[in-house]
N, C-alpha and C positions, 0 to 999 in steps of 0.2 A: 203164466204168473197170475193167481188170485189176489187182489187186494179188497179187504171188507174194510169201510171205515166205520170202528165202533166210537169213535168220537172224532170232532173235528172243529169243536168252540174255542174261542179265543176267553171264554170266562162261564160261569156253571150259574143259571136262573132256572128256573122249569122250562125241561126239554131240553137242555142244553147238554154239553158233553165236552169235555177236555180231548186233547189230541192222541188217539192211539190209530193207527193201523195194523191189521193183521194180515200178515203174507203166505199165502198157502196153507192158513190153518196152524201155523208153528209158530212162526217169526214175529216179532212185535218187533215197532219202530215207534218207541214213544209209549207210555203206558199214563195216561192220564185216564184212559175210563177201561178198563177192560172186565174189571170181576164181577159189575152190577151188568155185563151183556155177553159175558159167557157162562155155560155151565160147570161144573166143574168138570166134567171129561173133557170140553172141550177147552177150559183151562192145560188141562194133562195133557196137550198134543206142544203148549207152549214150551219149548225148550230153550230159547235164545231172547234176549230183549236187547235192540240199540237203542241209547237214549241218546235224545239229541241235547241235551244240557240238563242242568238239576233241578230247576226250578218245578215248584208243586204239581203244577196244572199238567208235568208230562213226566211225573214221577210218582206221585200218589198210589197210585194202587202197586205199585210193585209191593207195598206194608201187605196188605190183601190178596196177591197172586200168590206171595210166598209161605204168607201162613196157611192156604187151601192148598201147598203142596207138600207140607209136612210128610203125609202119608203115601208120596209117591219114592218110593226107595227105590233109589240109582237112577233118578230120573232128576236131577241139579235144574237148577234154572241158572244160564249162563247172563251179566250181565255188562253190556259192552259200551263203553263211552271215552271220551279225552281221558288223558289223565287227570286232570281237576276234576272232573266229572265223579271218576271214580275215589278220588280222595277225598271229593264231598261226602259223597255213599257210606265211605267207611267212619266218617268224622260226624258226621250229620243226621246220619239217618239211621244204620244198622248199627246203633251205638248200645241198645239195650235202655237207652230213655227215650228218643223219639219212639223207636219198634226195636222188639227183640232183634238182636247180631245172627241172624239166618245165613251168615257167611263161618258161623261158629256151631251151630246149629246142627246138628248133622242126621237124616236120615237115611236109615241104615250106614253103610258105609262113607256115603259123601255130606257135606252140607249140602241145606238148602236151594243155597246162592252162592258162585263164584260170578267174581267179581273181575274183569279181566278190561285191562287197556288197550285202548286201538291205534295203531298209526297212521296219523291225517296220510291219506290218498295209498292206502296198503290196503288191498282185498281181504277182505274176510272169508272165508265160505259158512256158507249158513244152512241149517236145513237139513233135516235127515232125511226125509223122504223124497226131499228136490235138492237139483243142484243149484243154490243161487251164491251169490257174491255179489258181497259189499261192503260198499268203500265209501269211508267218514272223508267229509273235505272241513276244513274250516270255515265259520260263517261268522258274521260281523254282529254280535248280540251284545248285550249286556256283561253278562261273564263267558266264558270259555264254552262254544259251542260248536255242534257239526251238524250239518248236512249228510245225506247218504243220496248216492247213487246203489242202484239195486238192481242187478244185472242178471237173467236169465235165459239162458237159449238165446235167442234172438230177438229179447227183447229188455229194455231198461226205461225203468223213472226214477225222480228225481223228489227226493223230499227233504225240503228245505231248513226243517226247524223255524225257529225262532231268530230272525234277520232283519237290517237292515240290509240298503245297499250293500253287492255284494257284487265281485267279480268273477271269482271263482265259480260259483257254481254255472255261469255261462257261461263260460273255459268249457265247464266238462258237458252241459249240455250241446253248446255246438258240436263239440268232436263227437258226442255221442250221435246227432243228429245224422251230420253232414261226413264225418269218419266214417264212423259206425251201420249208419244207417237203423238204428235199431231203439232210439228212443219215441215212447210210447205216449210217455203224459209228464207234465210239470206238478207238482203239488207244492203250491210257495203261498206265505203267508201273507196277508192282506190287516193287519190288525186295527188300524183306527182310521176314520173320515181325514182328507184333505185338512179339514178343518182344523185339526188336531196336529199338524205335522211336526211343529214344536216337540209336541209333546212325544209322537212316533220317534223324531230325532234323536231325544234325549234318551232315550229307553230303549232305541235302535230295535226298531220294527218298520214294516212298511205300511205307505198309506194309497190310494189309489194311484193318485200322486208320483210316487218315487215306485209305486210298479208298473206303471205308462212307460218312465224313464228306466227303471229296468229292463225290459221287454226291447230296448231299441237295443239293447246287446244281442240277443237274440237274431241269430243269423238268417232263419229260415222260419216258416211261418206252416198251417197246416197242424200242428201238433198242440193239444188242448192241454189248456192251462189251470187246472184247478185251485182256486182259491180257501184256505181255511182259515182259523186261528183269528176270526172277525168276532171281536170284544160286541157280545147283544144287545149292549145297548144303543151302540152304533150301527148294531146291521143295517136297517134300511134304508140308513145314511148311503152308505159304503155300498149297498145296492143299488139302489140310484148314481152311484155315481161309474160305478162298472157298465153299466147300462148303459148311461151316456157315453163311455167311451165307444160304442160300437163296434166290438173286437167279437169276432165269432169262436175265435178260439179259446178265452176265456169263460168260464161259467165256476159257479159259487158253490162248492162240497158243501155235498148232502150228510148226515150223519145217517146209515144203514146202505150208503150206496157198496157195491160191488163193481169191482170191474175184472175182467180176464183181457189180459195180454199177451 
């Protein structure tokens, strides 16, 4: 399993980048930066997008993936979320006043964008060149959000979306862990300093804070924890304070890292 991450910011200043990852060159989880760090061929290898909820910062460029693939006939961009998620989509967004309706759209034969629903903890298969599967869990955000587990040959990670405390996803991480034996990396949100926890609370996101207390869920140790979706103006806040935890399995997503699994 490839993972590039073409963003991974909690908010967008110079250098900065909203959350997308790409899996194996195909798959998106999250599309908050993708069209300004692919070209367009390698746009055209994207065929599937999960989103992990609606909100801008990991929906944005889907307006811009979809309109640089008008001229890809029979080649649809599939796109997968809750059902709110996708009722937003259709209410919200591909209304033809926010961005043209690319779900009505049609080149050649198909539309642009199908639009399709997921069922929390129901595999997906993904990927036409690879076999992977993945499975939306429910996560504790602001409005209606998932989590994915992403699961390959003998190997899975976890990416968390936009969260507060959460249980579920270490439910699925231990059994992937300690069952499974096959989980590879955590990628879970970190978005504002201690400092700010109030604030973290109310808007249900984590803070170093309540991902210390996260982490004691966490059965087995060993397996690296990637932190993103850190709001820039509090990075070095939120840096120093990871730091001081002295946790060697944690460390802070890069924007252009790769990893293979």
């Amino acid at each position: 399993m490839k993972i590039q991450v073409l963003g991974c910011n909690g908010g967008i200043i110079p250098g900065t980048r909203p959350p997308s990852f790409l899996i194996n060159e195909e798959i998106l989880i999250d599309a908050g930066h993708v069209t300004g760090q692919l070209t367009v061929d390698q746009q055209d290898k994207v065929r599937q997008v999960f989103i992990t909820h609606f909100h801008l910062d990991h929906t944005k460029d889907l307006a811009f993936l979809s309109d640089n693939a008008y001229e890809r006939q029979g080649l649809p961009i599939t796109v997968y979320g809750s059902k709110a998620t996708i009722s937003d989509f259709k209410e919200h967004f591909f209304n033809d006043h926010t961005w043209p309706d690319f779900t009505k759209i049609k080149s050649g034969k198909d539309p642009v964008v199908n639009l399709q629903e997921l069922i929390p903890n129901v595999d997906r298969k993904a990927g036409k060149t690879s076999e992977v599967a993945v499975r939306p869990f429910p996560v504790n955000h602001s409005i209606d959000a998932f989590g994915y587990l992403v699961i390959e040959g003998g190997s899975s990670v976890i990416f968390s979306g936009d969260t507060g405390p959460v249980d579920k996803l270490w439910e699925i991480a231990n059994n992937e862990a300690l069952n499974f034996n096959r989980l590879k990396a955590i990628f879970i949100e970190t978005s504002f300093p201690s400092s700010l926890q109030r604030v973290a609370d109310v808007s249900f996101h984590l803070t170093p804070y309540t991902l210390k207390k996260e982490l004691e869920k966490f059965k087995t140790g060993g397996i690296p924890v990637y932190l993103y979706h850190l709001k820039p103006r509090y990075y070095k806040i939120i840096k120093g304070e990871i730091e001081a935890m002295n946790n060697d399995d944690i460390s802070i997503l890069e924007n252009d890292q790769v990893f293979i699994f």
